[in-house]
Structure formats: C-alpha cells, structure tokens
N, C-alpha and C positions, 0 to 999 in steps of 0.2 A: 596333332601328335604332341606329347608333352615335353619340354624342353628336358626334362629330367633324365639321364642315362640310365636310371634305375628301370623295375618295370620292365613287362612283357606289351607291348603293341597289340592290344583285343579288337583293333577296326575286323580281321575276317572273322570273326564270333558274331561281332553286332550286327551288318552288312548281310551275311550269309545264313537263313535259317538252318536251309539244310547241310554246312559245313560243322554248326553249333552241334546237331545230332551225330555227325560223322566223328566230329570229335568228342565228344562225349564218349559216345563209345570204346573209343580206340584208349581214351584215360580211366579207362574203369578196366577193358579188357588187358591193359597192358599189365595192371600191377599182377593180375592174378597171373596174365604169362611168364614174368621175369619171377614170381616166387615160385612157381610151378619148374620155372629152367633150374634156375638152381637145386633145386632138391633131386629134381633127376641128378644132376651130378653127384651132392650129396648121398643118394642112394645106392648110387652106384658106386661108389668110395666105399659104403659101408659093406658094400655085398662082396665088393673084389681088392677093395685096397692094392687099387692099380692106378699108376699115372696114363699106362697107357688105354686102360680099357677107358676109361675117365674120356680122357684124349679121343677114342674114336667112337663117341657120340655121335662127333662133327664129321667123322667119317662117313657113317652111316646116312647121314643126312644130304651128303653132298651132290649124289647121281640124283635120287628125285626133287632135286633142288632145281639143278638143270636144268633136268629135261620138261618137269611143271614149268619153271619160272618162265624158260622161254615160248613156251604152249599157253601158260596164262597170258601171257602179252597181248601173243597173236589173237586171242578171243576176246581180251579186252577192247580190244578197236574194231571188234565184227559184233558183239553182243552187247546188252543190255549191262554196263559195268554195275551196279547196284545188285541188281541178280544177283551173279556173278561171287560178290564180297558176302551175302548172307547168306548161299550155298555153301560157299568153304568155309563159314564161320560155324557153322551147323556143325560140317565135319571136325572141325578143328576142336569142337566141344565133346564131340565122341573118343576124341581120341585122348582125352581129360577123366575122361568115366573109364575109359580102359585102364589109364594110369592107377586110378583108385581103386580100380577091381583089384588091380596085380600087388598093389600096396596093402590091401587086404587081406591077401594069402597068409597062410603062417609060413610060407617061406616063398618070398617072392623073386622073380623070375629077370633077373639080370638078362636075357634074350630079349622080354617082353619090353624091355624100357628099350633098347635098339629097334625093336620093330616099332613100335609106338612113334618113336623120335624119327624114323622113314615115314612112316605113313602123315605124321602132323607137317614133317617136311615139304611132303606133295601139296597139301591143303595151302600151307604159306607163299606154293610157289603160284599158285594158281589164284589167289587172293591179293597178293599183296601190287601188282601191275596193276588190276581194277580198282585197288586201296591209291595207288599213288596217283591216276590217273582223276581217280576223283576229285581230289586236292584241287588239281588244275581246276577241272571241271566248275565247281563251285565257288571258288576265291577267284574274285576280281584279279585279270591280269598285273597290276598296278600294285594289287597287295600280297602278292607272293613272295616275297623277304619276311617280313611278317607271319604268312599263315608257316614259313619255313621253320621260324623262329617260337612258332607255337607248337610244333612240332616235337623240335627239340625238347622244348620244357616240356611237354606232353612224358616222351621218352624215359628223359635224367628224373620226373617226376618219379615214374614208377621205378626206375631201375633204383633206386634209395628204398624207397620203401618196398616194393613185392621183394626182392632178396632179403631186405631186415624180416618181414613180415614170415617170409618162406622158410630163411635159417632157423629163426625161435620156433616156430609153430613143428616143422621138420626135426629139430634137435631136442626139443622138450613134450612133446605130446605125437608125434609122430607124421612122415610122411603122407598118410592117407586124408590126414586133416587138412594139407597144404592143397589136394587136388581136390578136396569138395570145395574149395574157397577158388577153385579156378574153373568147375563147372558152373558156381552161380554167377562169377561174372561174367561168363561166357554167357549167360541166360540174359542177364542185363544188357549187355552188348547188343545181342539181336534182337532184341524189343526193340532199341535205337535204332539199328539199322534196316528194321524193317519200317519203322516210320519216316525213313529218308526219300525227299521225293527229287527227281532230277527230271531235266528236259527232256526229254526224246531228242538225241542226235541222229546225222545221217553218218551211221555205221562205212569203214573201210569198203569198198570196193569185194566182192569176191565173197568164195569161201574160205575160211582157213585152213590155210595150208602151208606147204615147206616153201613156197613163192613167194607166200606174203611174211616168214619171217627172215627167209634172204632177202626180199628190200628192206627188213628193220635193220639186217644187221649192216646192210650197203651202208643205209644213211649214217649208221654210227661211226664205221668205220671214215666214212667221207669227211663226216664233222670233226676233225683232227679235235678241236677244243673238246668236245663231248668224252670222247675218247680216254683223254689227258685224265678227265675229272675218274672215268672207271676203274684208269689203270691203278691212278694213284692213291685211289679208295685199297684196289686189290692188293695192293703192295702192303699197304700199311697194315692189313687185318692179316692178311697171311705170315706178315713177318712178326710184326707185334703186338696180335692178339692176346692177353695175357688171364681171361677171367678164369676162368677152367684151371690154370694151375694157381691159383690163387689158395685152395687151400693146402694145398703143399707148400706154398710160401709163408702160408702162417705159422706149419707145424714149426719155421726157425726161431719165433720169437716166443719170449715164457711167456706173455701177455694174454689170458685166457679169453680176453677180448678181441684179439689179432684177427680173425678172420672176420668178422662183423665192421670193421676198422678198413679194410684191404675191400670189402666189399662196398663201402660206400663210397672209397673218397673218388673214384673215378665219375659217377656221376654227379656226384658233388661237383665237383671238378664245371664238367659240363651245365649245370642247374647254373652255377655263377656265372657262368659264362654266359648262359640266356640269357637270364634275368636284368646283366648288363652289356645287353648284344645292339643298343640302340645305335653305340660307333658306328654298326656295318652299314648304317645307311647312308655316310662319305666314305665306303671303300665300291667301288666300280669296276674294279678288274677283276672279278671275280674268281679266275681262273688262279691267277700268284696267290690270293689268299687261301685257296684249296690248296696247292703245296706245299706254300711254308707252312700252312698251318699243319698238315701231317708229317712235316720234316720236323716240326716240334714236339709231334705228335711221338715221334719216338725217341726223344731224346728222354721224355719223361718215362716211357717204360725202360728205356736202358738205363735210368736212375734208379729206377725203383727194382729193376733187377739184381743190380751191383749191392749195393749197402746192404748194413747188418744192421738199420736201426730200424723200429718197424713205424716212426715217424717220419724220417726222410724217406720210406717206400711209400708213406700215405702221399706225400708231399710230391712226390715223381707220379702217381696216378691222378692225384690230383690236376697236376699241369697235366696232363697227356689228356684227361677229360675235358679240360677248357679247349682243349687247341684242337680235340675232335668234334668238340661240339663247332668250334666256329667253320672249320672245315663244312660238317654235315651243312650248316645255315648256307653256305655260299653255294652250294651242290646243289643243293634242296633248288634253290631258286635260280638258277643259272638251268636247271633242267627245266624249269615249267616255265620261266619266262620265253626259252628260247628253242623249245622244240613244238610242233605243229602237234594240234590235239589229234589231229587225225591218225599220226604212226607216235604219241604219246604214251599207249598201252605197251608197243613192244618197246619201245624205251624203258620203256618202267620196271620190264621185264627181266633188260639187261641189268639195267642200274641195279636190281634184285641179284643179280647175281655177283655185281662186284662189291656189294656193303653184307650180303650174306654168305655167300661163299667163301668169302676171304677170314670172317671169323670159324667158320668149321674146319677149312683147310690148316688154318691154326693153331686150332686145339692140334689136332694130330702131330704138326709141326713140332708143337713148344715138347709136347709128351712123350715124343719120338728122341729128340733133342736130349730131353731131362733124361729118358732112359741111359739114352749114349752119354752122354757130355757134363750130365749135373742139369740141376736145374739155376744155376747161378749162369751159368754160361750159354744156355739155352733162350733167356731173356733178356741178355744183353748184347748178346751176338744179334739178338731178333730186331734188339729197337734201333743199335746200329746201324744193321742193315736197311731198315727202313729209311733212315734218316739221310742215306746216299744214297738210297733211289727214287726219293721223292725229288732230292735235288739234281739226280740227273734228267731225269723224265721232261720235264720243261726245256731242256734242249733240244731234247730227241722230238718233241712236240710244241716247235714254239706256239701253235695260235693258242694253246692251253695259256702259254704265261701272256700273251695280247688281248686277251680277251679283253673287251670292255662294251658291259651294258649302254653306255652309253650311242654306241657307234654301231653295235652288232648289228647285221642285217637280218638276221634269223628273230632278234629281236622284235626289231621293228614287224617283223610277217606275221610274227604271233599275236603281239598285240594291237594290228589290225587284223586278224581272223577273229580274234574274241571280241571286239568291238562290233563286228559284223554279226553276230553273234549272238551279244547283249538287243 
C-alpha cells in the first residue's frame, strides 16, 4: 500500500477478476442512473411545478422498496446471486425504455413517471441485496475497507457527472435523450455482468420463505452494533435528505449556474473524501465513526439550509458529502467484514432498506415541510434533527459506539469462514 494519503487502494481490482467485471459495470451503469434520476425530477418540475409532487417520487417508491428489498434478501442466500443481479438488471433497463417512450409523447404523462419510478423501485429492491452480497463474495475478507472505499468513489464518481451529464442534456436538447444514454449503459452493464463468473456456494438451508426472513431480521435485531449502523443511516436520509429540493433552493440565488453548483458539491464532497480516505485504515472502532461521521453529516445540511449565499450552501454540502461518504466506507465494511455470508443476502436486504428508504421517505418529508414551513426551515430543522439523533442513538445502543474490528467476535467468525472457503 502506498505511503501516500492521496489515492484509491486498487488491491480488490487487481486480486479479483470477477469483482473488476462487477465493478465495471456498476461505474458505467451508475452514471446513466444518477442522470436518468435527476431528470425524472426535472420532468416532473416541468410537468407540475410542485415541491410536493417532486417530493412523492420517493413516495411512490417506498412500499415496493420494502417489500422487494426484503424478498431480495431472502433469495439472495437461497439462489444463484449473479442470476439474480442480471435478471433485475434486464428489468431495470425496461423500465428506462418506458421512461423514453413516455418522454417521447407530445404530452407526457406525469402518472407514467410514478409508475415507472415503482416498478424500477421493485427491480433495485430485488437486485441490489445480490449486488451487495457479491461484494463480499468476491473481495478478499482482509480487503473490504478498500473494495468499501471503491465503492464510494464508484458512487460520488457518477453522482458529479450523470446529474451534470443529465441537467445539460435534460435542459438543453431534451429529456428523452437523457434516457437513451441510460438504456445503452444499461446494455453495457449486462454484457459485464453476464461475463461475471462466481463459485457455486452452498445456498441457505430451506425454501424461501417468511421463516427465513424472521431469522434475518432476529439476527439484526440481536447484533445491537449492526442495528446502531441502520438506524443511524435511517435517521440521517430521512431527516436530511436534501437532493430533490435542491432545485427549489437554487430558484433563491441570481446565479444562473446555481443548480448545477448545488448538484455537484455534495458528491464532490464525498469523491475528496475517497480519494483521501487512506486515514481510515488507523481508525478501528468502526461504529463512533459512523455516528459522528453523520452527526456531521447534518450539520452541513443545516448549513446549507440556513444561508443566503449560494457559496456557503456549496460549502455546507460539500462537508455533509465528506462526512457521508466516510460514514458509507465504515458501514460498507463493518457489514462485510462482520456478518456471515450465509444470512449476508438478507442483511443486504435490510442495509437496502436503511440507506434507500431513508432518501425517499425524505424527499416527501423536506416537500411536505417546504409546503408547510418554507423551504428554509424545512432544511434546517432536518439537519438539526439529525445531528441529535445521531448523537443520541450511541447511548441508546452502546455496542454500536464499542465496536472494534479489532476484538469483534463476529469478526473473527467471518474471516475464518472465508478462509475456509478460499
């Protein structure tokens, strides 16, 4: 490893062919999904010039969120996970071609983007447990800080450019050209992922069923520290989710550039925060830096809420992206080091539901909020809020704030089961 702080850590690229393919993929599909997200908002601004119709995208998305996310779990540890990710990848590309049908209309259909954004909903929830499980699957126990950490940069990679890519493309030549650029990388993607080869494991015990995701959710519930990391994820996207009213926050400044400004500096934020993420590998308690790090996490959005400058708002997403990204890295890896591959898939499941759910349930929040309250007040009452329930939650749960890789027992079980394994 190089003495350097700078720099991403590529040992699970080198080490791992088929992790190389998985991630491939996943950097090419993202940019077109984060320029495809945004423009649905976009769209739907232009069709209804509503914060709240805006706002219940994430509505709309929330029940087959659920009820896939946790159904993908449980089949993620009973079937073939690769399957699995290029079946829902398939669908999730269909539901990209419907977007550009409906964007094609001469008067397109403000319903059809809700039904679209449920139906792409179910596919992510059923995909992305076999997505996260694979991770494990393929990256050396030892190097999962790392493949965590490439992760990240994967993410803050596309979230810069698919929303720069998707606002110009969406604002100057039209929406339907944002979702042909998200059917061919959806094309690209599954070529990658159909070239992905993995072991044949011995699959969960049983068939799937409501049995085997009440022992998923026993075990999560039991592992107080596991717990700690879900809740505090849930807290912080529900409270101070802010992307979605973002361009209601531009309409305050003259700056004709403001929303393109507001749209990067958050994963900017995050990208710097990879790129010199080498620190976390002398931080060990894994659990304290997931809370402070989201107790920070909304101090930057309640900064960026408050002010009327629209560079001190860049500069408040910008910290709130650094200190989510180091969050996600310490999550990312505290769940793969320390949970058993065998109930890894309904883990994945859950985890799916507190870093997804917590952004939709937010949009509706901040929109509901902005309706009542302002949108000033909306966003800063959010990051506040966050920022005292990140810091009480670690009382309420101390093995969250004890954790430490180094001593953990769940630790050690994992990485002699993968060992066993290798």
């Amino acid at each position: 490893m190089s003495s350097s702080r700078w720099g991403v850590d590529l040992a699970p690229l080198r080490v791992s062919s088929g992790y190389r393919r998985l991630y491939a993929s996943g950097f090419i599909t993202n940019i077109g999904n984060q320029a495809a997200y945004v423009t649905v908002a976009y769209q739907m601004k232009q069709l209804t010039n509503s914060a709240i119709a805006v706002g219940s995208i994430g509505l709309v998305e929330l029940i087959p969120l659920i009820v896939f996310g946790l159904y993908g779990g449980v089949i993620a540890d009973h079937f073939n996970r690769r399957n699995i990710v290029v079946s829902s990848e398939f669908g999730l590309m269909c539901c990209s071609i419907i977007l550009l049908i409906n964007a094609s209309l001469a008067h397109p259909s403000s319903l059809a983007l809700y039904v679209v954004m449920a139906l792409a909903s179910m596919g992510d929830g059923i995909q992305r447990p076999s997505l996260d499980a694979l991770n494990q699957e393929l990256v050396p126990h030892e190097l999962q800080r790392e493949a965590s950490t490439l992760g990240m940069f994967r993410w803050t990679f596309g979230a810069i450019v698919g929303p720069a890519i998707g606002g110009f493309l969406a604002v100057t030549i039209g929406c339907r050209f944002v979702y042909i650029l998200d059917v061919i990388t959806f094309g690209l993607s599954l070529a990658l992922l159909i070239s992905v080869r993995v072991t044949l494991r011995t699959p969960s015990e049983g068939r799937p069923s409501f049995a085997s995701l009440r022992d998923g959710l026993t075990y999560a519930v039991r592992r107080r520290d596991l717990l700690g990391t879900y809740l505090v994820d849930l807290a912080a996207m529900m409270l101070a989710y802010p992307m979605f009213m973002l361009p209601f926050v531009a309409d305050r400044f003259a700056q004709h550039y403001a929303l393109a400004v507001l749209y990067a500096a958050m994963p900017l934020g995050a990208l710097l925060a990879s790129v010199t993420s080498k620190w976390t590998s002398r931080v060990f308690k894994y659990g304290r830096a997931v809370a402070i790090a989201a107790a920070l996490w909304g101090l930057g959005i309640a900064l960026f809420g408050w002010t009327t400058s629209l560079w001190i708002a860049a500069a408040g997403l910008l910290f709130a992206g650094a200190a989510d990204s180091v969050s996600a890295i310490f999550r990312s890896t505290m769940w793969n080091q320390s949970i058993p591959p065998d109930v890894r898939g309904r883990m994945a499941g859950i985890e799916m539901l507190s870093y997804s759910i917590g952004p939709r349930v937010g949009q509706f929040r901040s929109g509901a909020m902005t309706a009542a309250l302002g949108l000033r007040t909306a966003l800063v009452a959010g990051g506040v809020a966050c920022t005292g329930v990140c810091a009480v939650l670690p009382a309420a749960l101390p093995a969250l704030w004890t954790f430490d890789v180094r001593t953990d027992s769940n630790v050690a079980l994992v990485a002699s089961l993968r060992a066993q394994e290798a």
